[in-house]
LUMMAR-820198 format. One record per atom (N, C-alpha, C, O): residue number from 1; residue in one letter; y, z negated, x negated; chain; atom name. Coordinates in steps of 0.2 Angstrom, whole numbers, plus 2048, in hexadecimal, padded with zeros to 3 digits. Example, Ala and Ser with C-alpha at 12.3 -4.5 7.8 and 13.67 -1.06 7.14 Angstrom:
<rec dokol="1" logu="A" py="7E4" pz="7D9" px="7BE" bamar="A" dodren="N"/>
<rec dokol="1" logu="A" py="7EA" pz="7D9" px="7C2" bamar="A" dodren="CA"/>
<rec dokol="1" logu="A" py="7F0" pz="7D9" px="7BE" bamar="A" dodren="C"/>
<rec dokol="1" logu="A" py="7EF" pz="7D6" px="7B9" bamar="A" dodren="O"/>
<rec dokol="2" logu="S" py="7F5" pz="7DD" px="7C0" bamar="A" dodren="N"/>
<rec dokol="2" logu="S" py="7FB" pz="7DC" px="7BC" bamar="A" dodren="CA"/>
<rec dokol="2" logu="S" py="800" pz="7D9" px="7C0" bamar="A" dodren="C"/>
<rec dokol="2" logu="S" py="806" pz="7D8" px="7BD" bamar="A" dodren="O"/>
END
This chain:
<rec dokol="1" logu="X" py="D36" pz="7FE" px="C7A" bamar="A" dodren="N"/>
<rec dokol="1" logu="X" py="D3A" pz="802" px="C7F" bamar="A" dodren="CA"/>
<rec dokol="1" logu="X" py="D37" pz="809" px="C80" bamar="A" dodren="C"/>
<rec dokol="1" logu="X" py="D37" pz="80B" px="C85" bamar="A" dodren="O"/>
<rec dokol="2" logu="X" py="D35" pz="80B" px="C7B" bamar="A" dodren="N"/>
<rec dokol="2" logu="X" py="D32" pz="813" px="C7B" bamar="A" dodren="CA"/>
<rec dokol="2" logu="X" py="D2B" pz="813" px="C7E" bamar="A" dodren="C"/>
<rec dokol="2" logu="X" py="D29" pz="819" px="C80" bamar="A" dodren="O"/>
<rec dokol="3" logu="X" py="D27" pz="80E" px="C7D" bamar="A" dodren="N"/>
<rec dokol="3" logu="X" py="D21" pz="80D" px="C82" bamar="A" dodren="CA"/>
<rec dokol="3" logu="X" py="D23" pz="80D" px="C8A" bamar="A" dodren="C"/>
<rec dokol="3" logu="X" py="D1F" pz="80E" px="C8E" bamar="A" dodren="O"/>
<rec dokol="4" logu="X" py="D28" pz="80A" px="C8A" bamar="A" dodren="N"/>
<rec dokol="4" logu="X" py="D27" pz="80A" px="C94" bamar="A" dodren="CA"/>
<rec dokol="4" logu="X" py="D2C" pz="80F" px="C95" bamar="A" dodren="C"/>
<rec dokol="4" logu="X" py="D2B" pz="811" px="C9B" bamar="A" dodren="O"/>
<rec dokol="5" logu="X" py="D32" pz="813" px="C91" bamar="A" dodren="N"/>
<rec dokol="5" logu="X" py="D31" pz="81A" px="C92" bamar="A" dodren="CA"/>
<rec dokol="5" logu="X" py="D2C" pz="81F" px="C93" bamar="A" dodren="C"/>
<rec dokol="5" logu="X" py="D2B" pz="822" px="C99" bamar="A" dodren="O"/>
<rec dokol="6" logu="X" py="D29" pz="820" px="C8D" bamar="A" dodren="N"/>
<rec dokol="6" logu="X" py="D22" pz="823" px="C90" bamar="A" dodren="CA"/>
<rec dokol="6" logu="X" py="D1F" pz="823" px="C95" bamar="A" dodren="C"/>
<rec dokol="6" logu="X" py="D1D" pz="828" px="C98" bamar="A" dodren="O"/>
<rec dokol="7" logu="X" py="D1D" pz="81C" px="C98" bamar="A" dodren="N"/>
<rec dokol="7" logu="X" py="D18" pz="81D" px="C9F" bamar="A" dodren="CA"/>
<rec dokol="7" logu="X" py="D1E" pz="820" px="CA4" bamar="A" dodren="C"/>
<rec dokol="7" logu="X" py="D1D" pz="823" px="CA9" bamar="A" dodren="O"/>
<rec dokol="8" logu="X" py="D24" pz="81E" px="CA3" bamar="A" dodren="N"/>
<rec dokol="8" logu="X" py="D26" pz="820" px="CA8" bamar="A" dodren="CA"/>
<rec dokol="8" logu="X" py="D25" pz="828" px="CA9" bamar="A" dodren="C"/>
<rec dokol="8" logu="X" py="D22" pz="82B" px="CAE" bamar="A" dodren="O"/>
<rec dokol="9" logu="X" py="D27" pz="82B" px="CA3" bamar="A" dodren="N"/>
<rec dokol="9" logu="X" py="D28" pz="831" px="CA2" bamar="A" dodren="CA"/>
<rec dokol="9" logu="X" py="D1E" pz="835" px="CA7" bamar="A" dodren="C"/>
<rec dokol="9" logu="X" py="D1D" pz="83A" px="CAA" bamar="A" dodren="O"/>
<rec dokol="10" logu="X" py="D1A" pz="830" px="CA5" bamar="A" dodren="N"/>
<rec dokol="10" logu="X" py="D12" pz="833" px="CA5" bamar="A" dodren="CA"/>
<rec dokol="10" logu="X" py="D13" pz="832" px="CAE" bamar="A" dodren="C"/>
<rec dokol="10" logu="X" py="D11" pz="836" px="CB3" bamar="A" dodren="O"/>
<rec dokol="11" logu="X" py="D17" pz="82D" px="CAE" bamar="A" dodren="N"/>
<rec dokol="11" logu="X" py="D18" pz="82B" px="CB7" bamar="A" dodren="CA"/>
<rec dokol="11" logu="X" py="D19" pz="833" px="CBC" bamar="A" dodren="C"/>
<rec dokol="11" logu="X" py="D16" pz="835" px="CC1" bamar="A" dodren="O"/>
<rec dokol="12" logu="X" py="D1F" pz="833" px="CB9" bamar="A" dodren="N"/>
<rec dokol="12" logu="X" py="D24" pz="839" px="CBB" bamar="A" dodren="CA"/>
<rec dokol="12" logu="X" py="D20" pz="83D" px="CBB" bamar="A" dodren="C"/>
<rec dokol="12" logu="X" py="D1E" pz="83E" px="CC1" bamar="A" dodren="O"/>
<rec dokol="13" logu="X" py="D1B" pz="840" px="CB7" bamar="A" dodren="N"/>
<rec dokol="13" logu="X" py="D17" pz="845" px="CB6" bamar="A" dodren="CA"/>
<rec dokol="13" logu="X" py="D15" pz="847" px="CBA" bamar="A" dodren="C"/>
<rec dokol="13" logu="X" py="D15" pz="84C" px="CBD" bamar="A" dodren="O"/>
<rec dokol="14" logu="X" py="D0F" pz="83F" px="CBC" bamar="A" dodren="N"/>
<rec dokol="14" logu="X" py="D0A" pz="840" px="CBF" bamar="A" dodren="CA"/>
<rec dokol="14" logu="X" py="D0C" pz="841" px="CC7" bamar="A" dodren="C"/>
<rec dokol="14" logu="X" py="D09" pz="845" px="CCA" bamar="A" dodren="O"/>
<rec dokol="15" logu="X" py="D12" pz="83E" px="CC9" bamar="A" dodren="N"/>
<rec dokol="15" logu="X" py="D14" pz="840" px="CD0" bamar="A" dodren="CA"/>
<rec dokol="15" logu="X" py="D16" pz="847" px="CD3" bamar="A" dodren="C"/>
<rec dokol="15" logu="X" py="D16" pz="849" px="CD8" bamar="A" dodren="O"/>
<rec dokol="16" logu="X" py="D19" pz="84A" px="CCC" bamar="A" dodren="N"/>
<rec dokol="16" logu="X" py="D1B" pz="850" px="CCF" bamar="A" dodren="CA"/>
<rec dokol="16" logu="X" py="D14" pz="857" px="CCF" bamar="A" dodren="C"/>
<rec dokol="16" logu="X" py="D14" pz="85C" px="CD1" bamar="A" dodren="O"/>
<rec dokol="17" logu="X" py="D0D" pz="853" px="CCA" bamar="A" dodren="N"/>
<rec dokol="17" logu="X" py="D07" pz="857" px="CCB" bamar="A" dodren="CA"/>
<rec dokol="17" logu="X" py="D06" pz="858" px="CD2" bamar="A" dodren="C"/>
<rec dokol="17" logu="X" py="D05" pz="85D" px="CD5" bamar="A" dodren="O"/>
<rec dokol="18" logu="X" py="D06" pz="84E" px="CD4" bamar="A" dodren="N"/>
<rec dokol="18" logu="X" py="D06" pz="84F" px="CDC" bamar="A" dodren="CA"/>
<rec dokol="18" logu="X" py="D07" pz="852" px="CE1" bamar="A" dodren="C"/>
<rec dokol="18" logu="X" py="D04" pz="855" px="CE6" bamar="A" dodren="O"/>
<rec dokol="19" logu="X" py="D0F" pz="850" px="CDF" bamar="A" dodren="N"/>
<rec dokol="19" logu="X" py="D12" pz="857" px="CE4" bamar="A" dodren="CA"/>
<rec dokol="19" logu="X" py="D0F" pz="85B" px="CE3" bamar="A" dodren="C"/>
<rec dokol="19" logu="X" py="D0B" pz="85C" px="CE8" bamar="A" dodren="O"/>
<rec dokol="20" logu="X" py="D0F" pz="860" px="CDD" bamar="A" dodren="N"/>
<rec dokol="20" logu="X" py="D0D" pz="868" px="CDF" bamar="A" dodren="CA"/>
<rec dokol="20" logu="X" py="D08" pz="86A" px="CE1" bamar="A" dodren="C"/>
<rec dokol="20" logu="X" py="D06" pz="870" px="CE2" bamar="A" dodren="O"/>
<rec dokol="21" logu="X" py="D01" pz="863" px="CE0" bamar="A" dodren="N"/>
<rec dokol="21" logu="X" py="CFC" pz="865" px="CE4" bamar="A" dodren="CA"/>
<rec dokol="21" logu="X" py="CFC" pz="863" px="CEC" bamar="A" dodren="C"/>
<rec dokol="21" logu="X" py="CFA" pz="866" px="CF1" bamar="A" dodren="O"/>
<rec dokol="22" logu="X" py="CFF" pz="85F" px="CEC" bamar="A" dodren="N"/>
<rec dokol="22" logu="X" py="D01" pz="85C" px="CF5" bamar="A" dodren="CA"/>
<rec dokol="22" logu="X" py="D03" pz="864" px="CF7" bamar="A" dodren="C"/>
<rec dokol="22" logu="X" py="CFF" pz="867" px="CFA" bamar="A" dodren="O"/>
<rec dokol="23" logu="X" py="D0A" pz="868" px="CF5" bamar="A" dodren="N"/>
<rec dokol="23" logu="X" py="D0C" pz="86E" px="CF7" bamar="A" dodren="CA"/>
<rec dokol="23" logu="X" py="D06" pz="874" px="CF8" bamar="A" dodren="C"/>
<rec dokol="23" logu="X" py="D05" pz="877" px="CFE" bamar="A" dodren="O"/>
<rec dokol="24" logu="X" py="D02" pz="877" px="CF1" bamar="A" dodren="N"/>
<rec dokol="24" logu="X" py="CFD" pz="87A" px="CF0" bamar="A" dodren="CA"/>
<rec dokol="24" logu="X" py="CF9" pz="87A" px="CF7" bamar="A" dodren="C"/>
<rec dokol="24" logu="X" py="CF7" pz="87F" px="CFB" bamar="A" dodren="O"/>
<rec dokol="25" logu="X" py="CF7" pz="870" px="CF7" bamar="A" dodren="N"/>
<rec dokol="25" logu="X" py="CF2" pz="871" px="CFF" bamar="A" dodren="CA"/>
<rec dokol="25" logu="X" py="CF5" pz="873" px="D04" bamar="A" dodren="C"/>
<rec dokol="25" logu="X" py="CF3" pz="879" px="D05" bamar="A" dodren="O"/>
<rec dokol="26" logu="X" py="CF9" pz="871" px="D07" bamar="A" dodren="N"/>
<rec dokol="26" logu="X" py="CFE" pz="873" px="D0B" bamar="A" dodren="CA"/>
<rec dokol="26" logu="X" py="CFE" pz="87B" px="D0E" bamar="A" dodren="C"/>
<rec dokol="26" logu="X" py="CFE" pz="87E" px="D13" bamar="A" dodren="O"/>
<rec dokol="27" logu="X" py="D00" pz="87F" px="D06" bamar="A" dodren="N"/>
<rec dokol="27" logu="X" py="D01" pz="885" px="D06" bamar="A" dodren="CA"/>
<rec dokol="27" logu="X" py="CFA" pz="888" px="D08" bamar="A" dodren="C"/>
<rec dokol="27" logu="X" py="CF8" pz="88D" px="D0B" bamar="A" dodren="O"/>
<rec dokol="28" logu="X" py="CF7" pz="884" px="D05" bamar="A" dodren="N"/>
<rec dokol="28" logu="X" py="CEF" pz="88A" px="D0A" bamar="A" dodren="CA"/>
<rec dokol="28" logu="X" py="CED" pz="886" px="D11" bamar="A" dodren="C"/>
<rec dokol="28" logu="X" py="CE8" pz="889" px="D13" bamar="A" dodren="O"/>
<rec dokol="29" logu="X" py="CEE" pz="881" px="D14" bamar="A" dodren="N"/>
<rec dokol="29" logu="X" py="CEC" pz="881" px="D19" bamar="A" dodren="CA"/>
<rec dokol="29" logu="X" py="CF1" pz="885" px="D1D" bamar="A" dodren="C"/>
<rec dokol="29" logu="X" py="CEF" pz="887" px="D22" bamar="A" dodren="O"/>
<rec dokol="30" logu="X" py="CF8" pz="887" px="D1B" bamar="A" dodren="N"/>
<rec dokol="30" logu="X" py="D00" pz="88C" px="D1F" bamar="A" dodren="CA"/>
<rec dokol="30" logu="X" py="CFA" pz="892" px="D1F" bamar="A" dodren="C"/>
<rec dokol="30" logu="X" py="CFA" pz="896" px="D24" bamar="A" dodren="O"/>
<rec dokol="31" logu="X" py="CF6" pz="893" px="D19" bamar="A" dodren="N"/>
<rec dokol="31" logu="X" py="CF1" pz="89B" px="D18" bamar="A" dodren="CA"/>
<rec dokol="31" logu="X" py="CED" pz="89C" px="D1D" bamar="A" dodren="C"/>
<rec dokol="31" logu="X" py="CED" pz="8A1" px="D21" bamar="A" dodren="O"/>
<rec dokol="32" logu="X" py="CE9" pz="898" px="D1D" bamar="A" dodren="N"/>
<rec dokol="32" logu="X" py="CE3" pz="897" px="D23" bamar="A" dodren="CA"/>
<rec dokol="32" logu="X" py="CE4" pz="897" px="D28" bamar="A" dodren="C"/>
<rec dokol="32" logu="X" py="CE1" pz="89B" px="D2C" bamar="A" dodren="O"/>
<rec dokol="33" logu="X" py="CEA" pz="892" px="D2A" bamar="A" dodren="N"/>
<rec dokol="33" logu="X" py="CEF" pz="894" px="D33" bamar="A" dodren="CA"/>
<rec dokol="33" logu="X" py="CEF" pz="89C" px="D33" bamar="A" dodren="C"/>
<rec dokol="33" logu="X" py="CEC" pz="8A0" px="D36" bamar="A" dodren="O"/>
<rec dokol="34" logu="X" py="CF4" pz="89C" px="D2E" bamar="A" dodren="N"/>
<rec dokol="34" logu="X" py="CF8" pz="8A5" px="D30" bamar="A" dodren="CA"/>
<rec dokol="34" logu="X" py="CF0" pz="8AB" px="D31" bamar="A" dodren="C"/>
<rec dokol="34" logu="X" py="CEF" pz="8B0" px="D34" bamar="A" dodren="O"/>
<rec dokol="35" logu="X" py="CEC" pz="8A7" px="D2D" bamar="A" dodren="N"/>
<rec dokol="35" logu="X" py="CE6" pz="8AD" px="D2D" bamar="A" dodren="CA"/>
<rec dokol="35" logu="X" py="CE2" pz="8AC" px="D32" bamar="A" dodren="C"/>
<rec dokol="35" logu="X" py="CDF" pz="8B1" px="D33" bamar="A" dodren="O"/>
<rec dokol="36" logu="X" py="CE1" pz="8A6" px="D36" bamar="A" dodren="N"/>
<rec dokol="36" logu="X" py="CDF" pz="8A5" px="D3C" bamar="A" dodren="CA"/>
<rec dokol="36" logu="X" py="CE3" pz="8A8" px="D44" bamar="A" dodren="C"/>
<rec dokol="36" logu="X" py="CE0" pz="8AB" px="D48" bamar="A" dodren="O"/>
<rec dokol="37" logu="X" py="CEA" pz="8A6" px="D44" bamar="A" dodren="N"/>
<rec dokol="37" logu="X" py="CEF" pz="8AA" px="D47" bamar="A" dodren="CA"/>
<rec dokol="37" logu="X" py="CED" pz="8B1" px="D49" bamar="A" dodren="C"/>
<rec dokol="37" logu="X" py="CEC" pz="8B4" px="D4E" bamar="A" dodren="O"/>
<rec dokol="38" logu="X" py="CEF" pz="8B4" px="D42" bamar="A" dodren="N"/>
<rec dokol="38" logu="X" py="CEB" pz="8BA" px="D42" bamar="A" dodren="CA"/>
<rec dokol="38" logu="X" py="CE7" pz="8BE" px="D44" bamar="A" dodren="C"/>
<rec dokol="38" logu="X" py="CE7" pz="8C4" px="D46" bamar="A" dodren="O"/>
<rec dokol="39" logu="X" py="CE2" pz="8BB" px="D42" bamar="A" dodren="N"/>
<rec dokol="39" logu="X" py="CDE" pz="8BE" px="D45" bamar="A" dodren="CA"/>
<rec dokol="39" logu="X" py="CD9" pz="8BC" px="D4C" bamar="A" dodren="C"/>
<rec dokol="39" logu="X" py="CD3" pz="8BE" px="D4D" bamar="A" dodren="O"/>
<rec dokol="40" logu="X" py="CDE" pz="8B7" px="D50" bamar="A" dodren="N"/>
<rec dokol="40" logu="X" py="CDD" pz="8B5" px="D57" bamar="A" dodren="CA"/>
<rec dokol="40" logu="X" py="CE2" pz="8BB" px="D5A" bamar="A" dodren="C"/>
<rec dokol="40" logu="X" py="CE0" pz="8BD" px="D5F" bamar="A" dodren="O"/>
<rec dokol="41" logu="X" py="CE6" pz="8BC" px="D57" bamar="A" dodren="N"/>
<rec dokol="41" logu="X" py="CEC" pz="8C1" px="D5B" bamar="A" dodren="CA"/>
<rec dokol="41" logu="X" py="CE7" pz="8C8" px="D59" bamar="A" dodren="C"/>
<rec dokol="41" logu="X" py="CE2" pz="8C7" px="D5D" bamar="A" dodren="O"/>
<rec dokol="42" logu="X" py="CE6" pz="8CC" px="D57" bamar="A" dodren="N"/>
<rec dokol="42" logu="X" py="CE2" pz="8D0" px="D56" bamar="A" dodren="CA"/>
<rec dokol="42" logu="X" py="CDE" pz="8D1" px="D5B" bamar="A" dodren="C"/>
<rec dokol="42" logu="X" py="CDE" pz="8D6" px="D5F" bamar="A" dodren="O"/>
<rec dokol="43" logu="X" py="CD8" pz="8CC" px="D5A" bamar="A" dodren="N"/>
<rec dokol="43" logu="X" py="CD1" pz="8CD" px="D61" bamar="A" dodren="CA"/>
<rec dokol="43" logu="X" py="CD6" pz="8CC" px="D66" bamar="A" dodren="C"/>
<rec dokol="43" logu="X" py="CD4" pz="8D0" px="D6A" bamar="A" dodren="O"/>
<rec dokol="44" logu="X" py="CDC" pz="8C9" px="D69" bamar="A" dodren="N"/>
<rec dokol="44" logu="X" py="CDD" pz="8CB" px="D6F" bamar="A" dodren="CA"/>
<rec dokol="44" logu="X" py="CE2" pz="8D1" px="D6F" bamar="A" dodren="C"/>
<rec dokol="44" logu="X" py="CE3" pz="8D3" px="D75" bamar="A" dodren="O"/>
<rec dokol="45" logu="X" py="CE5" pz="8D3" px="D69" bamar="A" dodren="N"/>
<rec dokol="45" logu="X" py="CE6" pz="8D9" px="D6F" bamar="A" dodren="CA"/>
<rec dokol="45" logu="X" py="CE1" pz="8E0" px="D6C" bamar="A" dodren="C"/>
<rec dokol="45" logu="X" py="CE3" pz="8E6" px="D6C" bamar="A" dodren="O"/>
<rec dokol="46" logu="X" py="CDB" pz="8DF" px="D6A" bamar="A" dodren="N"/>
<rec dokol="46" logu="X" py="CD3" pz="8E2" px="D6A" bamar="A" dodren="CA"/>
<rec dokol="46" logu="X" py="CD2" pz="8E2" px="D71" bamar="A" dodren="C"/>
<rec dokol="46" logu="X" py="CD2" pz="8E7" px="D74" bamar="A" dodren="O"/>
<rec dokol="47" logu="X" py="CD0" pz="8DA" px="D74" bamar="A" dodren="N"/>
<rec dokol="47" logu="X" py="CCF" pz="8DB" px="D7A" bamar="A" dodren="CA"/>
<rec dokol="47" logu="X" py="CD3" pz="8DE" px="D81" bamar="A" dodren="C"/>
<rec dokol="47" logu="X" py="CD1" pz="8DF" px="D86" bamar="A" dodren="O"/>
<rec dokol="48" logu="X" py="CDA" pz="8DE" px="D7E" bamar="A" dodren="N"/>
<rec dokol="48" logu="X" py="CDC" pz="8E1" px="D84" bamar="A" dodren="CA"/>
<rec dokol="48" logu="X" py="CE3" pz="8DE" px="D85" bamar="A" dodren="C"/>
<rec dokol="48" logu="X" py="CE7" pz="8E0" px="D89" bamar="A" dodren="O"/>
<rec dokol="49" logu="X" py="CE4" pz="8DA" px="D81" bamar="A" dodren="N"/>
<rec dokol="49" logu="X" py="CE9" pz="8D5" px="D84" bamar="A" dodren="CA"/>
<rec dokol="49" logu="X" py="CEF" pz="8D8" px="D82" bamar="A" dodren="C"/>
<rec dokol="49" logu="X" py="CEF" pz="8DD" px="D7E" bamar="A" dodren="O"/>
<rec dokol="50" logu="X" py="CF7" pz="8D5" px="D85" bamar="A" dodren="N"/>
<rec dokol="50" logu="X" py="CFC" pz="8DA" px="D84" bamar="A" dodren="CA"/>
<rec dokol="50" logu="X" py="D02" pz="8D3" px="D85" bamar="A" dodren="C"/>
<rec dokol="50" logu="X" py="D08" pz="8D3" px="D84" bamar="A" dodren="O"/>
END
């Protein structure tokens, strides 16, 4: 009984690593938009734009 406790307990574990790497990616790809965004709105109002 306390062996398939355990895996489950290893189970659980491993899923919620996943998650907060699944999140982590996620949150830097939201970084890269926002820093792309950014710095497209910039060069145009450099160029002129309004």
């Amino acid at each position: 009984m306390k062996s398939i406790f355990k895996h489950r307990l290893v189970k659980r574990n491993e899923i919620r690593e996943f998650e907060q790497l699944e999140e982590s990616v996620k949150y830097d790809t939201d970084l890269k938009h926002d820093r792309q965004k950014d710095s497209a709105l910039i060069n145009y109002y450099m160029m002129g734009g309004y």
